[in-house]
Each structure stands twice: as structure tokens, then as C-alpha cells.
C-alpha positions in Angstrom: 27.8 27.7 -10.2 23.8 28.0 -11.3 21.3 28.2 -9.2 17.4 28.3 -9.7 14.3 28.6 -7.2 12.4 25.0 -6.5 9.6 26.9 -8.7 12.3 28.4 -11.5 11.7 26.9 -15.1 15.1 26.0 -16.6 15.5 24.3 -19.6 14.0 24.8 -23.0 17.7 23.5 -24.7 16.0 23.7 -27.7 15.4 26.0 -31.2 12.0 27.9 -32.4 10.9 30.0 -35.3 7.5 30.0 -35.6 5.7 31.8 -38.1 2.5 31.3 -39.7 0.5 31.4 -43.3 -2.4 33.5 -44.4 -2.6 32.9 -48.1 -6.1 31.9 -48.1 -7.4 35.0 -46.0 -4.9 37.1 -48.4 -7.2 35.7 -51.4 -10.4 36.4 -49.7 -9.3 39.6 -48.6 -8.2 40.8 -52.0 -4.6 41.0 -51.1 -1.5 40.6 -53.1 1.8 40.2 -51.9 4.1 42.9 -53.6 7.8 42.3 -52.0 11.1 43.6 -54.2 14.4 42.1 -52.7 18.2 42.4 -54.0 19.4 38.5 -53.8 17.6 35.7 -54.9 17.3 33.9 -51.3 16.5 37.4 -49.2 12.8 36.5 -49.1 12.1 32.8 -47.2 8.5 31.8 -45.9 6.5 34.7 -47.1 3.1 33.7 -44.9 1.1 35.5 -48.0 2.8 32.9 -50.7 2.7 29.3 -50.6 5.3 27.8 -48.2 8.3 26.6 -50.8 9.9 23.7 -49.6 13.1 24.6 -50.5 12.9 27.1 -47.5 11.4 24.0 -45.7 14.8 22.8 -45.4 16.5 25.9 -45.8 15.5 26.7 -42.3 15.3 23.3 -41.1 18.8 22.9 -41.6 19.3 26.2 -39.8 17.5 25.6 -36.7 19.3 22.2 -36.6 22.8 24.1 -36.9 21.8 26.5 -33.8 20.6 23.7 -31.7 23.7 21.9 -32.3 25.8 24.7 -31.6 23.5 25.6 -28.3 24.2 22.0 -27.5 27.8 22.1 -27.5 27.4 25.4 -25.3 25.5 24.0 -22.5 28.0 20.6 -22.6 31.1 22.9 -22.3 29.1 24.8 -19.5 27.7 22.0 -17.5 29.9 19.5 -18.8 32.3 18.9 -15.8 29.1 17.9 -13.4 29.0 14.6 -12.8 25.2 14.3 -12.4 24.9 15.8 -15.8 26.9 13.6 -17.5 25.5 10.7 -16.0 22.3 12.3 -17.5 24.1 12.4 -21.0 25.0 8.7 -21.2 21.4 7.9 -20.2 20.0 9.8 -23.2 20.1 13.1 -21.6 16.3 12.4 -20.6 15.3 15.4 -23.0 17.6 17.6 -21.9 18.1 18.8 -25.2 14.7 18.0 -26.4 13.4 21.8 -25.5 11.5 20.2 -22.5 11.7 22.9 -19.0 12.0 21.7 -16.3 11.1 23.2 -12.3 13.8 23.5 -10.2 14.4 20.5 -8.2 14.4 18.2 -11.5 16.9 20.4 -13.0 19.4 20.2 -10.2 18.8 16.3 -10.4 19.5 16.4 -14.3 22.3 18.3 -13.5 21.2 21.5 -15.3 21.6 23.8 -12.1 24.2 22.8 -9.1 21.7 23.7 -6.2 18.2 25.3 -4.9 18.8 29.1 -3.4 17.3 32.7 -3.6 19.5 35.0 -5.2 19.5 37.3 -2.0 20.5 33.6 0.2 23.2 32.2 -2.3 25.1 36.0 -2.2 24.7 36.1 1.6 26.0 32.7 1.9 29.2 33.4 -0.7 30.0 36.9 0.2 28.1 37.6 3.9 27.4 41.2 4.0 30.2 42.2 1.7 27.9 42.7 -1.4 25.1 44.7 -3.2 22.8 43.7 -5.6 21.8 46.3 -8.2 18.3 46.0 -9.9 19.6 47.3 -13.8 15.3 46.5 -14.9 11.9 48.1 -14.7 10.0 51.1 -15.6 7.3 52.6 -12.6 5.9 54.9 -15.1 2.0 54.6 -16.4 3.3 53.8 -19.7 6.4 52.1 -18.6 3.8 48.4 -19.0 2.7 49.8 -23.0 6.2 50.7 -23.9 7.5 47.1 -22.6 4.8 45.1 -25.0 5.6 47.0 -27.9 9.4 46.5 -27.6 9.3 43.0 -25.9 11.8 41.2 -28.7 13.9 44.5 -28.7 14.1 44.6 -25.5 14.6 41.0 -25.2 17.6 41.2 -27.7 19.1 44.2 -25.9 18.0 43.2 -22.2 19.9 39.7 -23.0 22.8 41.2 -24.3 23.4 43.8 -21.8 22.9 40.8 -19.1 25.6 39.0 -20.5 27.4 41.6 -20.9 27.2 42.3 -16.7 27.2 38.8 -15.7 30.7 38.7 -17.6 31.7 41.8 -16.1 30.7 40.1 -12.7 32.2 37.0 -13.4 35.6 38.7 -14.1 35.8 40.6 -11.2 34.7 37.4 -8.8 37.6 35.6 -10.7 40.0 38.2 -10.0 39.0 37.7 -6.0 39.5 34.0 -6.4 35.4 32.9 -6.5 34.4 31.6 -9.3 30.2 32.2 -10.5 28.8 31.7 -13.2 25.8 34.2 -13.0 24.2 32.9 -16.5 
């Protein structure tokens, strides 16, 4: 089951990789890009050379590989609710366009099951039989620093090692006959 606050954002079934090009300021700056790689393709979209469209659709291709395959994910997932199927045949209504949505829309899409606080949807599963641990956060004075310089590090690590518990949870829910699905 998934569950989201009326204010949660849930969505964004979608694919980005932004970047950005600076070979004009690298001209009036003086600046020459000097890059050595091992393998002719190890180098796409240098923002200090003219964008190559062979990369164009290099990563277009890419992006539109991962957004299948994140597609396929959130079918499988969500798949067996009605409401979202319904919202399939219809077009999916952007669903997969990237679009977020807050969370009463989602759970009439069918991209959550219902509305509840994390702290209301445990009482109401479990009563007082369980314990929510708080895995995040840093209090000290630099604890706010050290977060913005390793956001997409932390991102990549924070999302694995969420997975990584939420499977951990999930398993051990299974095993008591309750199924969640706490991603």
C-alpha cells in the first residue's frame, strides 16, 4: 500500500539530465578545453565544445530507455489498482509525462491507495505494536554545509540505503502476514 499527505508531491514518472553549455564565455574567457579519455565515446556533451548531435541522440535514446524501464516499474507496482488502470486506458492523464501531482489527485489517479500520516497509517495497521526509527539528520552547526555539498551523494546513498530498509521492512511485515509497500 502507498500512502502520501493531501499536501505530499508524488509523481514526477519521468527522466532528466540537464546540463548546460558555456562555449561562448569559454572563448571570451580565454579558456580551452583540454580533456584526454581512453575510448572514443567516454566524453559526451562537453558544455565547453559545441554540442555534437550524435550525443543528441546518444542520450536521447538513453533517457528514453530509463523512462521506459521506470514505466514498466511503476505499472508492475501500481498495476493491480483498478483506479489506475482505468487511468491507463484513458491516456494515463500524464502520469507518465513527469507531471506531480498533490496528494488527493494522486490517489484519484491511482498513484497512491489513500491519504494518512505516517505516525496514523502505523497506528491504524499495527496499534501500539510498533516503533518508528528516524535513520536522517545531522543537529550539528555544520551538519546544514556538509548536507549541500554532498546533496547528490547523499541522494544516491540516502536512496539506496532506503530501499534497502523499506525491503528489509517489507520482508519482515510479509513474514507476519501484512503486506506494505513502504516505497
Amino acid at each position: 500500500e502507498v500512502y502520501a499527505n493531501e499536501s505530499s508531491v508524488v509523481g514526477s514518472i519521468g527522466v532528466i539530465a540537464p546540463g548546460f553549455g558555456a562555449v561562448e564565455l569559454a572563448k571570451k574567457l580565454g579558456v580551452e578545453s583540454r580533456v584526454m579519455t581512453a575510448g572514443e565515446s567516454k566524453l559526451r556533451s562537453n558544455p565547453l565544445e559545441p554540442v555534437k548531435e550524435d550525443d543528441v541522440r546518444f542520450k536521447k535514446k538513453l533517457l528514453d530507455d530509463l523512462h521506459t524501464q521506470f514505466i514498466q516499474i511503476v505499472k508492475e507496482g501500481r498495476g493491480e489498482k483498478k483506479t489506475f488502470m482505468d487511468n491507463l486506458a484513458l491516456g494515463g492523464r500524464g502520469v507518465f509525462s513527469g507531471d506531480v501531482y498533490l496528494g488527493g489527485e494522486a490517489k484519484e489517479l491511482g498513484l497512491i491507495d489513500d491519504i494518512g500520516y505516517i505516525h496514523e497509517v502505523l497506528h491504524n495497521k499495527f496499534g501500539d505494536e510498533w516503533e518508528l526509527k528516524n535513520f536522517g539528520g545531522n543537529n550539528s552547526f555544520f551538519g546544514p554545509l556538509a548536507g549541500f555539498a554532498t546533496a547528490n551523494l547523499g541522494s544516491w546513498i540516502g536512496g539506496t540505503l532506503v530501499d534497502s530498509a523499506a525491503q528489509e521492512i517489507e520482508s519482515k511485515l510479509s513474514a507476519q502476514g501484512t503486506s506494505m509497500t513502504l516505497r
